[in-house]
TIBA-721218 format. One record per atom (N, C-alpha, C, O): residue number from 1; residue in one letter; chain; atom name; x, y, z. Coordinates in nm, 2 decimals. Example, Ala and Ser with C-alpha at 12.3 -4.5 7.8 and 13.67 -1.06 7.14 Angstrom:
<rs>
seq  type  mol  atom  x  y  z
1  a  A  N  1.32  -0.57  0.78 .
1  a  A  CA  1.23  -0.45  0.78 .
1  a  A  C  1.32  -0.33  0.78 .
1  a  A  O  1.42  -0.33  0.85 .
2  s  A  N  1.28  -0.22  0.71 .
2  s  A  CA  1.37  -0.11  0.71 .
2  s  A  C  1.29  0.00  0.79 .
2  s  A  O  1.34  0.11  0.80 .
</rs>
This chain:
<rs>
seq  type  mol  atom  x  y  z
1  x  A  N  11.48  13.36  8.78 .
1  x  A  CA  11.41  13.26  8.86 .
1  x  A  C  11.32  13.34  8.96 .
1  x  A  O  11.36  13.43  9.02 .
2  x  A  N  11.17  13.30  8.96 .
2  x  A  CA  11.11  13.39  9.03 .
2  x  A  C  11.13  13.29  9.20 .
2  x  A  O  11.17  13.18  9.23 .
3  x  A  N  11.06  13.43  9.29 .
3  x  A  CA  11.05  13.33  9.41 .
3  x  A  C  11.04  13.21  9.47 .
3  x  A  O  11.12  13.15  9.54 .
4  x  A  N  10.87  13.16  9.42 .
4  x  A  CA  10.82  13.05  9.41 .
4  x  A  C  10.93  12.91  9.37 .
4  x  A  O  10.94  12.80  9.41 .
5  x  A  N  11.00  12.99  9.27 .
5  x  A  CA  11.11  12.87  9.20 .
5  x  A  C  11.20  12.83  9.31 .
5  x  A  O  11.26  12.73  9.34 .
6  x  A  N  11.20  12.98  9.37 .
6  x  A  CA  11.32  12.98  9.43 .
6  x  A  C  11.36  12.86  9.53 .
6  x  A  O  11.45  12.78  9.55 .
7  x  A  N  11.22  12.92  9.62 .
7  x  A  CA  11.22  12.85  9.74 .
7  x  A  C  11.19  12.66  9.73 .
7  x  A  O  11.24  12.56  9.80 .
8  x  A  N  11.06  12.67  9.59 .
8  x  A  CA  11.05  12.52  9.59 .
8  x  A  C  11.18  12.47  9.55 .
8  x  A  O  11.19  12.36  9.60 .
9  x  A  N  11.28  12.50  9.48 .
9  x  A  CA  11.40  12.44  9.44 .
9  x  A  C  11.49  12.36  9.57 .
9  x  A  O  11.54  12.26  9.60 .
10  x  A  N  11.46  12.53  9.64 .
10  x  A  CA  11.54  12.47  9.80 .
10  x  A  C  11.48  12.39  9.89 .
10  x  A  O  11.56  12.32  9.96 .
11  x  A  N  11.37  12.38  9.90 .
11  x  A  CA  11.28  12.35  10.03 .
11  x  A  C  11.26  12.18  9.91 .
11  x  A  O  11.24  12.08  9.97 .
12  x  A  N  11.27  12.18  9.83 .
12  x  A  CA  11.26  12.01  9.78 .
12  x  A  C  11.44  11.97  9.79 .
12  x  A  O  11.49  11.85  9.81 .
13  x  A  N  11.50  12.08  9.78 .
13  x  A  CA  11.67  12.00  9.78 .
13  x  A  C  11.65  11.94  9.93 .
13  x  A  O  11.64  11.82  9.95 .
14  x  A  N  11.65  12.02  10.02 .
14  x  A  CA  11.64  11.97  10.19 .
14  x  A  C  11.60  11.85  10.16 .
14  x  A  O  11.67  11.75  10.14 .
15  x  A  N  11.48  11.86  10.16 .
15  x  A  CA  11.38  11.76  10.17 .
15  x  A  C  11.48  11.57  10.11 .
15  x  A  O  11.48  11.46  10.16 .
16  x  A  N  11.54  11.65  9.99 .
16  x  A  CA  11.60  11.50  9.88 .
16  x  A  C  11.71  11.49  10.00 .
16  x  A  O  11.70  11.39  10.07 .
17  x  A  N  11.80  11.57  10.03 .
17  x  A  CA  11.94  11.57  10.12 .
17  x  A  C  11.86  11.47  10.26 .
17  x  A  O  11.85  11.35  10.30 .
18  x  A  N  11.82  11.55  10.27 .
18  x  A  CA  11.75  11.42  10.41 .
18  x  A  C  11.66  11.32  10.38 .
18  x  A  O  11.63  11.24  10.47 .
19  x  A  N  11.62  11.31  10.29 .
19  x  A  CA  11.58  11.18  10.30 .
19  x  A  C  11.68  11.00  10.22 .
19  x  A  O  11.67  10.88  10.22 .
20  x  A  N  11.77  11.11  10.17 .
20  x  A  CA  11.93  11.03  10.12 .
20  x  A  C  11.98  11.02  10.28 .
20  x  A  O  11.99  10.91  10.32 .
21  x  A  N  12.01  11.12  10.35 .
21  x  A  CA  12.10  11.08  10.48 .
21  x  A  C  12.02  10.99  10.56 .
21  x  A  O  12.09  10.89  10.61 .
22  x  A  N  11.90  10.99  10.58 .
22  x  A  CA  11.80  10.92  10.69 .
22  x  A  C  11.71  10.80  10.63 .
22  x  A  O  11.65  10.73  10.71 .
23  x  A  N  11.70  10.78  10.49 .
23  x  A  CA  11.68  10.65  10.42 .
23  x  A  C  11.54  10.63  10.50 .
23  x  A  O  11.51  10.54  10.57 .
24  x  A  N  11.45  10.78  10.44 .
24  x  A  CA  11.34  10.78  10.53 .
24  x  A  C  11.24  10.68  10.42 .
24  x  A  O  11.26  10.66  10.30 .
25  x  A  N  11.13  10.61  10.48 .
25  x  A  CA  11.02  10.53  10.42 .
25  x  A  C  10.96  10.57  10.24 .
25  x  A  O  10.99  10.67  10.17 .
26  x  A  N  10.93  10.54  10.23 .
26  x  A  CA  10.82  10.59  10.06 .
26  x  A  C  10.81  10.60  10.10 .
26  x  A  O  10.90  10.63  10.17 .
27  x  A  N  10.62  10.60  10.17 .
27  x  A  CA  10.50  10.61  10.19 .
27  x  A  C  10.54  10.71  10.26 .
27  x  A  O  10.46  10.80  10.24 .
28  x  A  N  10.63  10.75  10.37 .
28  x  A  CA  10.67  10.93  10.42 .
28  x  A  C  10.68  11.06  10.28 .
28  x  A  O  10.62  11.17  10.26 .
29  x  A  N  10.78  10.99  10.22 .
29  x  A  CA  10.82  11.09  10.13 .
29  x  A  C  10.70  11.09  10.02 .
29  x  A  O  10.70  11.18  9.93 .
30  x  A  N  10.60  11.01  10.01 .
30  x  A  CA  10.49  11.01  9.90 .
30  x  A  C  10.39  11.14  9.93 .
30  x  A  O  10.31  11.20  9.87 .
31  x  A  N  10.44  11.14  10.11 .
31  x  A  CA  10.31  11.23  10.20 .
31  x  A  C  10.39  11.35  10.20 .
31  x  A  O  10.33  11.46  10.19 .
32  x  A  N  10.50  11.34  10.20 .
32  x  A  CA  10.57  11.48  10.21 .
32  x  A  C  10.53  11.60  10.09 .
32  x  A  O  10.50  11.72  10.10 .
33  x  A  N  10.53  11.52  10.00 .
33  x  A  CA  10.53  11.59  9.90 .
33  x  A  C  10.46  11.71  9.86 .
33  x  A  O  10.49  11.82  9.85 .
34  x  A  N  10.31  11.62  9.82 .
34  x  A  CA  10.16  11.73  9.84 .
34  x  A  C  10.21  11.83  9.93 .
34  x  A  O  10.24  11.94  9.89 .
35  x  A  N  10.23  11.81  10.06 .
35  x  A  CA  10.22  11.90  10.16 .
35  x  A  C  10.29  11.98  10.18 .
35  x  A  O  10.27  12.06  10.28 .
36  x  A  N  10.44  11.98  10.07 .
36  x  A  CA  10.53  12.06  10.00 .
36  x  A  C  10.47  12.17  9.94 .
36  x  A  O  10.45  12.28  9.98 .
37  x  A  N  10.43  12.11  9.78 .
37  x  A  CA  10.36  12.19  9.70 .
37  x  A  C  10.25  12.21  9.76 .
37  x  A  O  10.23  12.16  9.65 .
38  x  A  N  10.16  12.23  9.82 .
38  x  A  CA  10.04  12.27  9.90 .
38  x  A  C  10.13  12.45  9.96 .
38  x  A  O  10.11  12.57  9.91 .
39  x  A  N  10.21  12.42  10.06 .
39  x  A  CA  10.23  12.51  10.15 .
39  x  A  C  10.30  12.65  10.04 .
39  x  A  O  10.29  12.77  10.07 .
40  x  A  N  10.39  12.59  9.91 .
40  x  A  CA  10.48  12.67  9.83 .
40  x  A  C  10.39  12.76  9.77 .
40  x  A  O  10.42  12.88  9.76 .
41  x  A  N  10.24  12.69  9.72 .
41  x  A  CA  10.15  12.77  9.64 .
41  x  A  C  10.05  12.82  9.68 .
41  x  A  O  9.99  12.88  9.60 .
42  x  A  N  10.00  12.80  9.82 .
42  x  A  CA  9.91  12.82  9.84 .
42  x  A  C  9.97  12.92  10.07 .
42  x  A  O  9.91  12.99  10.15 .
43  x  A  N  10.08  12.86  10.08 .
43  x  A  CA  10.09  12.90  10.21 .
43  x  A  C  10.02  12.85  10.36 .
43  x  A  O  10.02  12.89  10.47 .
44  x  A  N  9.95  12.72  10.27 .
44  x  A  CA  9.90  12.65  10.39 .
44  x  A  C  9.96  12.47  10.33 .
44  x  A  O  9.98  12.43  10.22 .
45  x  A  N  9.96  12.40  10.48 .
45  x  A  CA  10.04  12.28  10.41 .
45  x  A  C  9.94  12.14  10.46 .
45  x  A  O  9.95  12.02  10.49 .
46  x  A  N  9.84  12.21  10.45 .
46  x  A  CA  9.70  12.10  10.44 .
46  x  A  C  9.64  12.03  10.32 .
46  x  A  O  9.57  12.09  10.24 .
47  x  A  N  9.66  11.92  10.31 .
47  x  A  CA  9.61  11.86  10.13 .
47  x  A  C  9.47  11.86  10.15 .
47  x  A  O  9.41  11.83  10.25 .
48  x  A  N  9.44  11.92  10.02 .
48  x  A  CA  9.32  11.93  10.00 .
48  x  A  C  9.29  11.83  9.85 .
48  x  A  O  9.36  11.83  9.75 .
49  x  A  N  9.15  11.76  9.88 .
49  x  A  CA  9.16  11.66  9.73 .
49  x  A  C  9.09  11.71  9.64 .
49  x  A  O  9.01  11.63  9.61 .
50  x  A  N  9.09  11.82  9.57 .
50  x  A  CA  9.00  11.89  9.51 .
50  x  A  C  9.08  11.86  9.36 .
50  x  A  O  9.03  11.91  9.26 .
</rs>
Protein backbone atom coordinates (compact mmCIF):
# COMPACT_ATOMS: atom_id res chain seq x y z
CA UNK A 1 0.00 0.00 0.00
CA UNK A 2 1.63 3.15 -1.05
CA UNK A 3 1.52 6.31 1.17
CA UNK A 4 -1.22 8.22 -0.30
CA UNK A 5 -3.35 4.97 0.39
CA UNK A 6 -2.07 4.99 3.44
CA UNK A 7 -3.00 8.14 4.95
CA UNK A 8 -6.39 8.55 2.81
CA UNK A 9 -7.46 5.17 4.39
CA UNK A 10 -6.76 6.72 7.85
CA UNK A 11 -7.64 10.29 7.60
CA UNK A 12 -11.22 9.07 5.95
CA UNK A 13 -11.55 6.32 8.92
CA UNK A 14 -11.32 9.39 11.51
CA UNK A 15 -13.33 11.34 9.60
CA UNK A 16 -16.31 7.99 9.35
CA UNK A 17 -15.48 7.35 13.43
CA UNK A 18 -16.54 10.91 14.16
CA UNK A 19 -19.05 11.60 12.23
CA UNK A 20 -20.87 8.01 13.60
CA UNK A 21 -20.02 9.44 17.32
CA UNK A 22 -21.20 13.13 16.63
CA UNK A 23 -24.13 12.36 14.08
CA UNK A 24 -22.58 15.25 12.28
CA UNK A 25 -25.09 17.06 9.34
CA UNK A 26 -24.83 15.71 5.36
CA UNK A 27 -24.36 18.81 3.98
CA UNK A 28 -21.01 18.98 6.59
CA UNK A 29 -19.79 15.63 5.61
CA UNK A 30 -20.72 16.35 1.64
CA UNK A 31 -18.13 19.54 2.30
CA UNK A 32 -15.71 17.47 4.12
CA UNK A 33 -14.94 15.41 1.63
CA UNK A 34 -13.49 17.39 -1.47
CA UNK A 35 -11.45 19.07 1.00
CA UNK A 36 -10.17 15.55 2.13
CA UNK A 37 -9.23 14.47 -1.29
CA UNK A 38 -8.00 17.98 -2.22
CA UNK A 39 -5.46 18.21 0.69
CA UNK A 40 -4.36 14.04 0.29
CA UNK A 41 -3.42 14.79 -3.44
CA UNK A 42 -2.56 17.79 -3.88
CA UNK A 43 -1.45 19.14 -0.10
CA UNK A 44 -3.63 22.04 -0.06
CA UNK A 45 -7.34 21.68 1.25
CA UNK A 46 -8.95 24.46 -0.87
CA UNK A 47 -11.63 23.03 -3.57
CA UNK A 48 -10.94 24.03 -6.62
CA UNK A 49 -13.87 23.55 -9.50
CA UNK A 50 -11.82 22.78 -12.24
Amino acid sequence: MGKAQLVNAVILRMLLYSFHLYSWPKMIMKQVEPIVRNFIWSGDSHVSDC
